[in-house]
C-alpha positions as semicolon CSV with decimal commas, in nm:
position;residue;x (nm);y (nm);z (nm)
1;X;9,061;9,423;20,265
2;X;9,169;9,556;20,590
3;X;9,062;9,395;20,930
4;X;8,874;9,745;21,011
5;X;8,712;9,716;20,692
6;X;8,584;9,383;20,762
7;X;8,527;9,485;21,105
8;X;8,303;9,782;20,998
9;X;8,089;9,566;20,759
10;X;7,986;9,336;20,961
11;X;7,868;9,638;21,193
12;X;7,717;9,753;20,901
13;X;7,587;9,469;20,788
14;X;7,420;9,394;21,167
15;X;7,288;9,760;21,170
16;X;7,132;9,680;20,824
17;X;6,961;9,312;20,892
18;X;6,839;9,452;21,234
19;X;6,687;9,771;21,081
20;X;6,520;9,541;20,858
21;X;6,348;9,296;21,151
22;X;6,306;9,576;21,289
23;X;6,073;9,743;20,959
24;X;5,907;9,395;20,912
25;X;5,729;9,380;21,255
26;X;5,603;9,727;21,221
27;X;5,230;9,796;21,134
28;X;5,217;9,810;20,763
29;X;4,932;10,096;20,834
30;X;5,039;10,339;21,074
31;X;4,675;10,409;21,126
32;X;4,522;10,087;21,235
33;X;4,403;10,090;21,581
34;X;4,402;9,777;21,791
35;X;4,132;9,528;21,701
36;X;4,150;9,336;22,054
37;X;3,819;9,482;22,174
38;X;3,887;9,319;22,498
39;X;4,156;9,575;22,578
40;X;3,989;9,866;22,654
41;X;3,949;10,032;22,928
42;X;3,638;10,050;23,198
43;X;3,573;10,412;23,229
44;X;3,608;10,712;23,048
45;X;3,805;10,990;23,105
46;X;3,467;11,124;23,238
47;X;3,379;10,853;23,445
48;X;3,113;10,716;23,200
49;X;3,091;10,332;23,156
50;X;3,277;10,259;22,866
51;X;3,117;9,979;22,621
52;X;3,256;9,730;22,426
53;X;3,165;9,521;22,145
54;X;3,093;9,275;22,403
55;X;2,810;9,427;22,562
56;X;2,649;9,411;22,257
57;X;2,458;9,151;22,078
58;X;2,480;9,240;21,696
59;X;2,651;9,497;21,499
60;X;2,313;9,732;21,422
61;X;2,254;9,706;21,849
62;X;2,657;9,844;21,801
63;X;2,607;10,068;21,585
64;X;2,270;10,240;21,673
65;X;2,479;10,314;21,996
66;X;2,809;10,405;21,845
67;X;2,599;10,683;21,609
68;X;2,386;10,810;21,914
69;X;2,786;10,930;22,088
70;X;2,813;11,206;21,812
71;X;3,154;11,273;21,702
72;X;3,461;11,078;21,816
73;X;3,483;10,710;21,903
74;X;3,584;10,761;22,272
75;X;3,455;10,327;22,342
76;X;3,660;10,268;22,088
77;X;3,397;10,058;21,874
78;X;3,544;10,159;21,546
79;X;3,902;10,038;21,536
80;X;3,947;10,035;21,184
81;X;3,812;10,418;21,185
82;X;3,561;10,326;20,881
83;X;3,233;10,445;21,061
84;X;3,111;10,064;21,121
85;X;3,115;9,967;21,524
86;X;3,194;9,638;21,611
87;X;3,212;9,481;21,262
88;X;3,285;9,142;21,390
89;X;2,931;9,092;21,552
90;X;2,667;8,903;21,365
């Protein structure tokens, strides 16, 4: 084996193992949201309060709310996108 040809597998080999670590921190769902209900923002684009499972004190109080906003989850109270708001709440 040639110097190049040890040169290029060890590029290829790097290009391989990073491609990998790279893979393995990825989301294994590309359509989970964040759960960190902490992160969100305080206003809506429309200059509404937003809420957060915080500002609630159990999960029906969530979710009487989160049904009553129609379509859409625009507090974000459903991060798993399953219809249940704040599923963490007692």
């Amino acid at each position: 084996m040639t110097n190049i040809q040890k040169i290029i597998g060890v590029i290829v080999g790097g290009a391989v193992i990073a491609s990998g670590v790279y893979f393995l921190n990825q989301s294994s769902n590309s359509n989970t949201r964040d759960t960190d209900y902490s992160t969100t923002r305080t206003n809506l684009s429309t200059g509404e309060a937003d809420k957060d499972c915080s500002d609630f004190s159990t999960h029906a109080e969530a979710q009487v709310f989160f049904k009553s906003q129609g379509s859409g989850d625009p507090h974000g109270l459903d991060r798993d996108g399953d219809g249940l708001a704040c599923e963490t709440l007692p």
